[in-house]
The first five atom37 places (N, CA, C, CB, O) and aatype in JSON, in Angstrom:
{
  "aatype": [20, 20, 20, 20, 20, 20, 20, 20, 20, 20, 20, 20, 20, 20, 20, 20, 20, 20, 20, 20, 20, 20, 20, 20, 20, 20, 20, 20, 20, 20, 20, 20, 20, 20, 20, 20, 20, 20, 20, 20, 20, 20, 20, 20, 20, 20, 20, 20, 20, 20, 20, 20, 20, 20, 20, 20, 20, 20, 20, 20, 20, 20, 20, 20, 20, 20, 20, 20, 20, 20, 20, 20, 20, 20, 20, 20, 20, 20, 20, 20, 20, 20, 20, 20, 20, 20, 20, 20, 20, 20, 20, 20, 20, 20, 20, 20, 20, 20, 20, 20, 20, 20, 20, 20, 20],
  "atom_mask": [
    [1, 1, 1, 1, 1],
    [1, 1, 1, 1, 1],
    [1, 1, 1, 1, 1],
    [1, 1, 1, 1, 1],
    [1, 1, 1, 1, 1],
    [1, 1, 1, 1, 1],
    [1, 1, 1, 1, 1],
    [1, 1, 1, 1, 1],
    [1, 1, 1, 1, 1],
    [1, 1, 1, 1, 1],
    [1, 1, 1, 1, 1],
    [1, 1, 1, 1, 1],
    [1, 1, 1, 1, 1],
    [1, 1, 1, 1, 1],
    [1, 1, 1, 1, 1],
    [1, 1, 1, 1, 1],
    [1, 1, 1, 1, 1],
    [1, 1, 1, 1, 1],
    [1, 1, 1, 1, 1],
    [1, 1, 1, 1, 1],
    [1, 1, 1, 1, 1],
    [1, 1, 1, 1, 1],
    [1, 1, 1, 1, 1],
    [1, 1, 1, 1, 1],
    [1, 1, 1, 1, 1],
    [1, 1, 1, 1, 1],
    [1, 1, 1, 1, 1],
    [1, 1, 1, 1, 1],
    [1, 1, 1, 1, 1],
    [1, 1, 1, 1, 1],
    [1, 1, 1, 1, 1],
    [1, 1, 1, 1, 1],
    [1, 1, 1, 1, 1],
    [1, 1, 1, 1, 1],
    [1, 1, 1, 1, 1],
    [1, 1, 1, 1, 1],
    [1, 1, 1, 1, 1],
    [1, 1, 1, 1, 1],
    [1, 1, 1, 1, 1],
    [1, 1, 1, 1, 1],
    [1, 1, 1, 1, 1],
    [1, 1, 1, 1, 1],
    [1, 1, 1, 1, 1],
    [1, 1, 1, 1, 1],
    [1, 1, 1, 1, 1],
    [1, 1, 1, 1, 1],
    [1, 1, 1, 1, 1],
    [1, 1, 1, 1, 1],
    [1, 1, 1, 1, 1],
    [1, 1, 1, 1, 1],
    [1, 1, 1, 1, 1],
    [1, 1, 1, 1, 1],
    [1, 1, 1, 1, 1],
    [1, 1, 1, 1, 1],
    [1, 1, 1, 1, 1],
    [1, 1, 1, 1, 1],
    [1, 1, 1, 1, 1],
    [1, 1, 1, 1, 1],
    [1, 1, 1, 1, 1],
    [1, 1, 1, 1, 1],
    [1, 1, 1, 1, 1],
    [1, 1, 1, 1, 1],
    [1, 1, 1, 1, 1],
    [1, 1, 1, 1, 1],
    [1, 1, 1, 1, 1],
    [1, 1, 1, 1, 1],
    [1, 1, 1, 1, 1],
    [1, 1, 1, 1, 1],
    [1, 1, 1, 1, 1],
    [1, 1, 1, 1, 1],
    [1, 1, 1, 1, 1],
    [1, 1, 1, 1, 1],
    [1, 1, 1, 1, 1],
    [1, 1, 1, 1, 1],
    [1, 1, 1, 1, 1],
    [1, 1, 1, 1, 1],
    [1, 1, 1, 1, 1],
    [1, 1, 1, 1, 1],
    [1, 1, 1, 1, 1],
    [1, 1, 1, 1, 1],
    [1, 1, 1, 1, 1],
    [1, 1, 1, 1, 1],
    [1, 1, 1, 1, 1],
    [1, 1, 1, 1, 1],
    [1, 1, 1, 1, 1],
    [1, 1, 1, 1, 1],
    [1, 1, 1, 1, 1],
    [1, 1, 1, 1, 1],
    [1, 1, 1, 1, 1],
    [1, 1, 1, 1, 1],
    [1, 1, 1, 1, 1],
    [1, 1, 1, 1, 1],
    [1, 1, 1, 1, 1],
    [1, 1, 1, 1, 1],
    [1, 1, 1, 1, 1],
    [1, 1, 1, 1, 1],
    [1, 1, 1, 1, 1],
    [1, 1, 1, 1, 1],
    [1, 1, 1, 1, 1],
    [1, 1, 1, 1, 1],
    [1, 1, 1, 1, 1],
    [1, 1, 1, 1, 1],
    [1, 1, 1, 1, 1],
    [1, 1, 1, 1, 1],
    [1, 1, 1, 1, 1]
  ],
  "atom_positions": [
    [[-11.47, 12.72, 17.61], [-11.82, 11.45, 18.2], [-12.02, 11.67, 19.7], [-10.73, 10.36, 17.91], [-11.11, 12.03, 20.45]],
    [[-13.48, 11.37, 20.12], [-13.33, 11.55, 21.98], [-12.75, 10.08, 22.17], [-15.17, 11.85, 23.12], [-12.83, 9.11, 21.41]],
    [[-12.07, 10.24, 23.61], [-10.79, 9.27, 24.03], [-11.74, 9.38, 25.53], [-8.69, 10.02, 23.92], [-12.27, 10.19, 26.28]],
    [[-11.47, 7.69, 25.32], [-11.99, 7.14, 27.25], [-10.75, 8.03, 27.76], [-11.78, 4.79, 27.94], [-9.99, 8.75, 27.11]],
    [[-10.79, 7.68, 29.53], [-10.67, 8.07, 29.91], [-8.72, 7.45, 30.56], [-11.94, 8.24, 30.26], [-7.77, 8.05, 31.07]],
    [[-8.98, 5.92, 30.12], [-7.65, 5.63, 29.74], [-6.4, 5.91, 28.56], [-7.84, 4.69, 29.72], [-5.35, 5.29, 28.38]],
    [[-7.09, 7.43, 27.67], [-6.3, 7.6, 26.55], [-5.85, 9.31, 26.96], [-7.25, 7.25, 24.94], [-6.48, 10.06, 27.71]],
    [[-4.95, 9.51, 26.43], [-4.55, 10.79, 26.09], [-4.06, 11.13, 24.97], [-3.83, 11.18, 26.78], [-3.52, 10.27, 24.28]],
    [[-4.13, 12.53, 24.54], [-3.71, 12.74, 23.71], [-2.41, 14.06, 23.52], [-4.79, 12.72, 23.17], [-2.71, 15.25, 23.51]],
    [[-1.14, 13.58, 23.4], [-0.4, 14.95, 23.98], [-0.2, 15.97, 22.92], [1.1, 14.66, 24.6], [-1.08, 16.05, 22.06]],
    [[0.99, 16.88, 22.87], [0.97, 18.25, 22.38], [1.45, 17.45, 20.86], [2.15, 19.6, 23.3], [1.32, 18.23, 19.91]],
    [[1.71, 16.75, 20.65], [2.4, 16.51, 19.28], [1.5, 15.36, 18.48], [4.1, 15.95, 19.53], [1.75, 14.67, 17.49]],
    [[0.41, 15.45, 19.28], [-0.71, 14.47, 18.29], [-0.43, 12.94, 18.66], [-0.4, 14.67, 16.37], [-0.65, 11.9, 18.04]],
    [[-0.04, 13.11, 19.49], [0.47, 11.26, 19.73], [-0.88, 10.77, 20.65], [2.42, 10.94, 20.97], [-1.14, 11.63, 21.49]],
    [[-1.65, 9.8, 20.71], [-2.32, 9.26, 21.69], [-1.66, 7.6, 22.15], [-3.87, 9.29, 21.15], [-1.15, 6.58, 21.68]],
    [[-2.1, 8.21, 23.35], [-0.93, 7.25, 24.32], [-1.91, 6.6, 25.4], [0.52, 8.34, 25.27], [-3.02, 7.13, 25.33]],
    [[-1.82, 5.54, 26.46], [-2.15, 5.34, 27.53], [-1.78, 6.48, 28.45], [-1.73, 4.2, 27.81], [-0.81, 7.23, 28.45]],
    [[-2.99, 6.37, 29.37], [-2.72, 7.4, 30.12], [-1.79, 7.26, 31.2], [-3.79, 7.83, 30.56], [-1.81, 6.13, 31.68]],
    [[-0.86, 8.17, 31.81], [0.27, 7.83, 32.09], [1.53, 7.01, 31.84], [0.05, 7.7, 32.69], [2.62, 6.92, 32.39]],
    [[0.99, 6.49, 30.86], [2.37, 6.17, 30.08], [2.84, 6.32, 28.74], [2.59, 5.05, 30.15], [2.19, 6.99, 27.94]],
    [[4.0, 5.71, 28.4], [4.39, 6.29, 26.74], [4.26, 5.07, 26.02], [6.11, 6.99, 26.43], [5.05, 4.51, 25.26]],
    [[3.17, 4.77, 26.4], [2.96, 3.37, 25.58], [1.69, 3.93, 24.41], [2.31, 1.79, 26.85], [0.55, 4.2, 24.78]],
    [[2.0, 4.01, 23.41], [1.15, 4.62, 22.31], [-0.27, 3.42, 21.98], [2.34, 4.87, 20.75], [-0.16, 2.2, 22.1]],
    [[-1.39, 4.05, 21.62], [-2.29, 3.63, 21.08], [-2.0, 2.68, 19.75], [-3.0, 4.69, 20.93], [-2.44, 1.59, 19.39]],
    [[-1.04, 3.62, 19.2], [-0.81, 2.56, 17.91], [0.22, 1.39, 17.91], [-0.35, 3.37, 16.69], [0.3, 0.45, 17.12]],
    [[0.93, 1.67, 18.9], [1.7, 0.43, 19.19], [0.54, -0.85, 19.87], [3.05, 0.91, 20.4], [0.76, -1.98, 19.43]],
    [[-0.17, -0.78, 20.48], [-0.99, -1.64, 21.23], [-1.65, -1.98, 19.52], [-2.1, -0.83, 22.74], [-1.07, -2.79, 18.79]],
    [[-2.78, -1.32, 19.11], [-3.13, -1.45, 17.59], [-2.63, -2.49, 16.93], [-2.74, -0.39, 16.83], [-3.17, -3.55, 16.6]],
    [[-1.44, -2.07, 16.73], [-0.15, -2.62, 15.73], [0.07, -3.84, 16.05], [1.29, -1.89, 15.84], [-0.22, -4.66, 15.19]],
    [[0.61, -4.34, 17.29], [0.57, -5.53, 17.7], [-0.67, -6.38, 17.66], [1.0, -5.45, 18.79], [-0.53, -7.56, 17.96]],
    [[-1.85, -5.95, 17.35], [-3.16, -6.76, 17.72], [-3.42, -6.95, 16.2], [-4.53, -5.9, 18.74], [-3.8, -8.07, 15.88]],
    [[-3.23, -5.74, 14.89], [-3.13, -6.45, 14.31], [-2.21, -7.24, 13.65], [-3.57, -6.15, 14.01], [-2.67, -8.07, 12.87]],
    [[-1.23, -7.18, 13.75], [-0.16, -7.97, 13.78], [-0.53, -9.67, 14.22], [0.84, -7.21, 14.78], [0.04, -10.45, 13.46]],
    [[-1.16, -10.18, 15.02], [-1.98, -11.2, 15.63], [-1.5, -11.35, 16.6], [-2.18, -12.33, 15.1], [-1.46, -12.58, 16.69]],
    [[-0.96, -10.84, 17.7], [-0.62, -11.0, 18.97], [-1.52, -11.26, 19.76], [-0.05, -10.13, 19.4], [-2.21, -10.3, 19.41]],
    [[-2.02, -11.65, 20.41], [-3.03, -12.43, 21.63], [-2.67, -11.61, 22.68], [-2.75, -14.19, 22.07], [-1.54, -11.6, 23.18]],
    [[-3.89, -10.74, 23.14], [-4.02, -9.82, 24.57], [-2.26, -10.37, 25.91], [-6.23, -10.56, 25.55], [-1.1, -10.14, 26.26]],
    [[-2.84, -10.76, 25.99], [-1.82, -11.67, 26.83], [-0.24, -11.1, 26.55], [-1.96, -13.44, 26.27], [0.63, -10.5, 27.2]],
    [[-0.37, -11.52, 25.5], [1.13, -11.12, 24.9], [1.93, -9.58, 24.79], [1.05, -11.54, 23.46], [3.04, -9.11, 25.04]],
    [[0.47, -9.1, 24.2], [0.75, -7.32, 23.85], [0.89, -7.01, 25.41], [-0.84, -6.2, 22.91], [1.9, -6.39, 25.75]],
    [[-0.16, -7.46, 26.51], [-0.25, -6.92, 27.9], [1.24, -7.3, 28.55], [-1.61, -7.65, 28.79], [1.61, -6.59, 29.48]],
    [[2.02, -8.28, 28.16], [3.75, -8.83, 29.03], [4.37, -7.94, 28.42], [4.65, -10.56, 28.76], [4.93, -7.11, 29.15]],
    [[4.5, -7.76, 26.83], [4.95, -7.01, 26.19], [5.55, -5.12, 26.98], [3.84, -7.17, 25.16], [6.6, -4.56, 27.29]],
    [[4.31, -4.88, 26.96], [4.48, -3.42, 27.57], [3.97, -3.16, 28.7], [3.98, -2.44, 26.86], [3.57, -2.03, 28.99]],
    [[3.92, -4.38, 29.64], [3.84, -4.47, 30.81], [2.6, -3.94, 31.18], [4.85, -3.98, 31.37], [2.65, -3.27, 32.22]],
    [[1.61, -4.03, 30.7], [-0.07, -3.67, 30.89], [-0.97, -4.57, 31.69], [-0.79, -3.67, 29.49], [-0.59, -5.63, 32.19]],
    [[-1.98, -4.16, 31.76], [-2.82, -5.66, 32.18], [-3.84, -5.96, 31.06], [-3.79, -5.55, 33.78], [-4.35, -5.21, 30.23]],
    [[-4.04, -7.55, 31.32], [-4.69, -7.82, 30.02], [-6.13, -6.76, 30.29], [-5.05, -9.74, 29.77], [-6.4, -6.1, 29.28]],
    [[-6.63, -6.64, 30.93], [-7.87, -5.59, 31.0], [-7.7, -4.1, 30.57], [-8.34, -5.49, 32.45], [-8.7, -3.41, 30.36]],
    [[-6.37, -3.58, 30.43], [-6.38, -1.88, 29.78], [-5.68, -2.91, 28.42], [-5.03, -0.08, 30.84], [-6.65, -2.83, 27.67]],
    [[-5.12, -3.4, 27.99], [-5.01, -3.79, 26.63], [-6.18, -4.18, 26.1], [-4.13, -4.74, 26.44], [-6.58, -3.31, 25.34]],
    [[-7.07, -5.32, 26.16], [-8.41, -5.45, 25.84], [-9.49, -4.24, 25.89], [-8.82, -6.42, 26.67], [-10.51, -4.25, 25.21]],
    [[-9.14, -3.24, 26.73], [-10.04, -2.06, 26.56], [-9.96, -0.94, 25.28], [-9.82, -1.31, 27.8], [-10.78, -0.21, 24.72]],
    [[-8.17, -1.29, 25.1], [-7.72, -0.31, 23.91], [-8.17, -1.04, 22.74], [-6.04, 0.03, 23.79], [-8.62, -0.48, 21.74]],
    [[-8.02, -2.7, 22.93], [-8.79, -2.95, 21.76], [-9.95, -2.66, 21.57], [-8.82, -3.95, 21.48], [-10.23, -2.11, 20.51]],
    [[-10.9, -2.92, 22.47], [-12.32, -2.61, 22.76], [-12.56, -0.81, 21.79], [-12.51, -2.56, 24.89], [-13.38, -0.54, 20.92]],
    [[-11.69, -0.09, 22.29], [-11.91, 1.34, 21.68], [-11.42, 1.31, 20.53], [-11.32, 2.49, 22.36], [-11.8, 2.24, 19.81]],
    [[-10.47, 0.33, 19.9], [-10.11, 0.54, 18.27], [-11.51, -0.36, 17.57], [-8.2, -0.33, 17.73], [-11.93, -0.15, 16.43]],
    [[-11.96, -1.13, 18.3], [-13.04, -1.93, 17.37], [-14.34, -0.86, 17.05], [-13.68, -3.46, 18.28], [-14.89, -0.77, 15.96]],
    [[-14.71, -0.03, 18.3], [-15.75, 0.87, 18.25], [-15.16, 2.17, 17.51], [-16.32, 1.16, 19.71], [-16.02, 3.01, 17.23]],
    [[-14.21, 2.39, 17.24], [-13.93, 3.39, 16.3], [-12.71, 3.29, 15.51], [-13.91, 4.53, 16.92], [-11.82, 4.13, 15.38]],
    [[-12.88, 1.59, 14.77], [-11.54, 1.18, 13.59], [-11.73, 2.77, 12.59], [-12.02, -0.82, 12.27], [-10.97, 3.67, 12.94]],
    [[-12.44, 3.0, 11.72], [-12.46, 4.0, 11.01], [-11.14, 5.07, 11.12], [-13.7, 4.53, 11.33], [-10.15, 5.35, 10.45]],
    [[-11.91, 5.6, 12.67], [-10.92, 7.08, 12.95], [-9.75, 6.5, 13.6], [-11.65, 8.43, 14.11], [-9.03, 7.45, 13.9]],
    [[-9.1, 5.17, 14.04], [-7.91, 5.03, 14.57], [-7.19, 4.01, 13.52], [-8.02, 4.55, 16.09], [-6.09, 3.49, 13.73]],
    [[-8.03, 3.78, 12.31], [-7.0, 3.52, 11.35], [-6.92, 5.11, 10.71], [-7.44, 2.17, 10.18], [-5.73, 5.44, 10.64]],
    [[-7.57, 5.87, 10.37], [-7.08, 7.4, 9.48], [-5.69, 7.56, 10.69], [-8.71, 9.27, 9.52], [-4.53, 7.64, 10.29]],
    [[-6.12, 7.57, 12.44], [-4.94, 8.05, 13.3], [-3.57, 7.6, 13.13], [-5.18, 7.77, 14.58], [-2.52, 8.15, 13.43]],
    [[-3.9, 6.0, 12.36], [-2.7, 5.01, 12.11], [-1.7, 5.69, 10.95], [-3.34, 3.4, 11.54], [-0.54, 6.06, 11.08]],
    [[-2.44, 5.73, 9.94], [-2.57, 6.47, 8.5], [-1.49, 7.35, 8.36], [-3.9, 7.33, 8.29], [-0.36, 7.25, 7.88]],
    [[-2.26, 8.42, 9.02], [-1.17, 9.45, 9.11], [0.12, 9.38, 10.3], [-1.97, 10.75, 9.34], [1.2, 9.89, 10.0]],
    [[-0.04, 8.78, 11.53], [1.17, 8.47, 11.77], [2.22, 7.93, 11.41], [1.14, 8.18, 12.3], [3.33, 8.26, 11.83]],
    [[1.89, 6.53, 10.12], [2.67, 6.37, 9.57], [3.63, 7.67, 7.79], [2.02, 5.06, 9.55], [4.76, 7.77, 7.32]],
    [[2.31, 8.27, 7.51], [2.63, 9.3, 6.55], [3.56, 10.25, 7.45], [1.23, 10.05, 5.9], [4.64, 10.39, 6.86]],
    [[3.54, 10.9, 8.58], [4.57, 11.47, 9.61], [5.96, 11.21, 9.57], [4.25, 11.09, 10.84], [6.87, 11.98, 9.26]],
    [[6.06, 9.45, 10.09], [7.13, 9.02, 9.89], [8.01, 8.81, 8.83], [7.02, 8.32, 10.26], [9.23, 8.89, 8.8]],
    [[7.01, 8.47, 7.79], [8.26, 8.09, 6.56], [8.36, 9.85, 6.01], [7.53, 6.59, 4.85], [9.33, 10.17, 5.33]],
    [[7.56, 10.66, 6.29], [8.28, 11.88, 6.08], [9.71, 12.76, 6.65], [7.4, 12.51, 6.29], [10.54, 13.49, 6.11]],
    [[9.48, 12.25, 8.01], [10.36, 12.52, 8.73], [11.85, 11.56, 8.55], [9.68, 12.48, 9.96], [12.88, 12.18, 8.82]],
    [[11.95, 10.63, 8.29], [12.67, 9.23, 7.71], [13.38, 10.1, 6.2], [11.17, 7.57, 7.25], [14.53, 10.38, 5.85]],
    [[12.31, 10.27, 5.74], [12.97, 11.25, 4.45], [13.61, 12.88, 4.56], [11.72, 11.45, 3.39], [14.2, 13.37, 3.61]],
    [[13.49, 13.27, 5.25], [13.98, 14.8, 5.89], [15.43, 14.73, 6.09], [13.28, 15.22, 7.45], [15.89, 13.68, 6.52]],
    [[16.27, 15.8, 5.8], [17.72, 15.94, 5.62], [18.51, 15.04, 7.01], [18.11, 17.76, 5.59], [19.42, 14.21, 7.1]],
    [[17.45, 15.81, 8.1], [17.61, 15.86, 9.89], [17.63, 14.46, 9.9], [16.23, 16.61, 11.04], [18.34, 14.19, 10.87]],
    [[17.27, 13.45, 9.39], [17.14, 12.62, 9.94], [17.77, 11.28, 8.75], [15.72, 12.76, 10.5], [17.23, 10.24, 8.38]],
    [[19.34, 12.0, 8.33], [20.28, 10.58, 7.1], [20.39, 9.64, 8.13], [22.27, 10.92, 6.27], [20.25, 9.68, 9.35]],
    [[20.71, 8.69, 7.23], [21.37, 7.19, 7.91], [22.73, 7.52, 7.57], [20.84, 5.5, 7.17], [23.12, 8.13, 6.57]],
    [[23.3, 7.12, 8.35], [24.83, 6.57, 8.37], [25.04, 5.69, 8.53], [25.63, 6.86, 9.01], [24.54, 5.1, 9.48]],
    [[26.13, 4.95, 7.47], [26.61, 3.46, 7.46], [27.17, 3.62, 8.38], [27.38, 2.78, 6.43], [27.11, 4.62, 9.1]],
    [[28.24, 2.07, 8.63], [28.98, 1.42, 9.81], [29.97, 2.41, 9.87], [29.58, -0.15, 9.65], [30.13, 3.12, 10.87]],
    [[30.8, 2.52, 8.6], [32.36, 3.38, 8.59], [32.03, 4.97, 9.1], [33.16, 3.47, 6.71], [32.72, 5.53, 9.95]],
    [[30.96, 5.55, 8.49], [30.87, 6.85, 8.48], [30.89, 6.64, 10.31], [29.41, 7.6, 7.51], [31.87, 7.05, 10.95]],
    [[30.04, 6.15, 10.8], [30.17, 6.03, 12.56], [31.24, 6.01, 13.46], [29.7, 4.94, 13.0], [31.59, 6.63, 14.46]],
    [[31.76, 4.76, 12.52], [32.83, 4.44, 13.43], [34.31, 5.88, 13.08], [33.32, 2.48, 12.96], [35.21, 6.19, 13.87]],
    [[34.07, 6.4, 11.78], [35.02, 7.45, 11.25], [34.39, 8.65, 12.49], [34.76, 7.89, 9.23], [35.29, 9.13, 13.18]],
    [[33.29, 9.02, 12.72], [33.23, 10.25, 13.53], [33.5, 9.92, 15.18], [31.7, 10.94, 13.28], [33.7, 10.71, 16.11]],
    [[33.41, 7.99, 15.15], [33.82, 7.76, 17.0], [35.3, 8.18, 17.0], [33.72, 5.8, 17.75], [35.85, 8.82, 17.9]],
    [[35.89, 7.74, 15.83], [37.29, 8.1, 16.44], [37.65, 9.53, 16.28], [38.44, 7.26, 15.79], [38.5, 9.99, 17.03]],
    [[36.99, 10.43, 15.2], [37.37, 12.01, 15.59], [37.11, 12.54, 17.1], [36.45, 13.03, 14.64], [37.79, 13.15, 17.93]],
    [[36.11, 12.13, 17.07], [35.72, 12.21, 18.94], [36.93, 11.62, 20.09], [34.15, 10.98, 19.3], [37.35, 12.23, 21.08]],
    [[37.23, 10.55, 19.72], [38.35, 9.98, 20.6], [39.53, 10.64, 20.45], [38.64, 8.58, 20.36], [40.4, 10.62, 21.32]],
    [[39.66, 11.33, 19.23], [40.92, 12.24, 19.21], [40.57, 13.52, 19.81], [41.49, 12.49, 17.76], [41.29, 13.91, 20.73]],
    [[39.68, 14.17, 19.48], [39.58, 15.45, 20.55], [39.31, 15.19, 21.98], [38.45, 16.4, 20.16], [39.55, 16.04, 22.85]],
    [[38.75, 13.89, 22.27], [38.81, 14.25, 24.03], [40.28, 13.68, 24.7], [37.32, 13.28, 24.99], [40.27, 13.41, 25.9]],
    [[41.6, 13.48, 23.89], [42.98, 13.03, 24.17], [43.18, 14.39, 24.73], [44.02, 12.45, 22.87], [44.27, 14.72, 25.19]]
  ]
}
């Protein structure tokens, strides 16, 4: 996908605003979600003119930044499923805060 000049794209496949860690697909997500420019722009502290532009670039290329969506979400729930990354209930937490509170006595 070529990216204006307000996008980047870093080492781990993420495209983001440029200079910040505000992701393409989060802006996306919220718009379609139905959030109103305005909102997404207070939201992550943007101006409504680089939020309306990111929309502007998902409308001229929905195709390739829904496949970008696609697989970011196939990423995540992989990673969500990976050993590295269990949930722990309330007890299991609160059982390893207090082993911790006993070794730093």
């Amino acid at each position: 996908m070529d990216l204006p000049d307000f996008l980047d794209e870093n080492e781990s496949g993420d495209i983001r605003i440029r200079g910040r860690r505000i992701g393409l697909y989060h802006v996306v997500e919220d718009f379609r979600g139905g959030k109103p420019v305005p909102e997404i722009a207070d939201d992550f502290e943007l101006s409504d003119a680089l939020v309306q532009a990111v929309i502007d670039f998902y409308h001229a290329h929905v195709g390739e930044v829904d496949a970008y969506m696609a697989e970011r979400d196939a990423e995540t729930e992989r990673l969500m499923k990976s050993p590295l990354c269990k949930t722990l209930d309330l007890a299991e937490l609160q059982r390893r805060f207090a082993v911790q509170q006993t070794k730093a006595v």
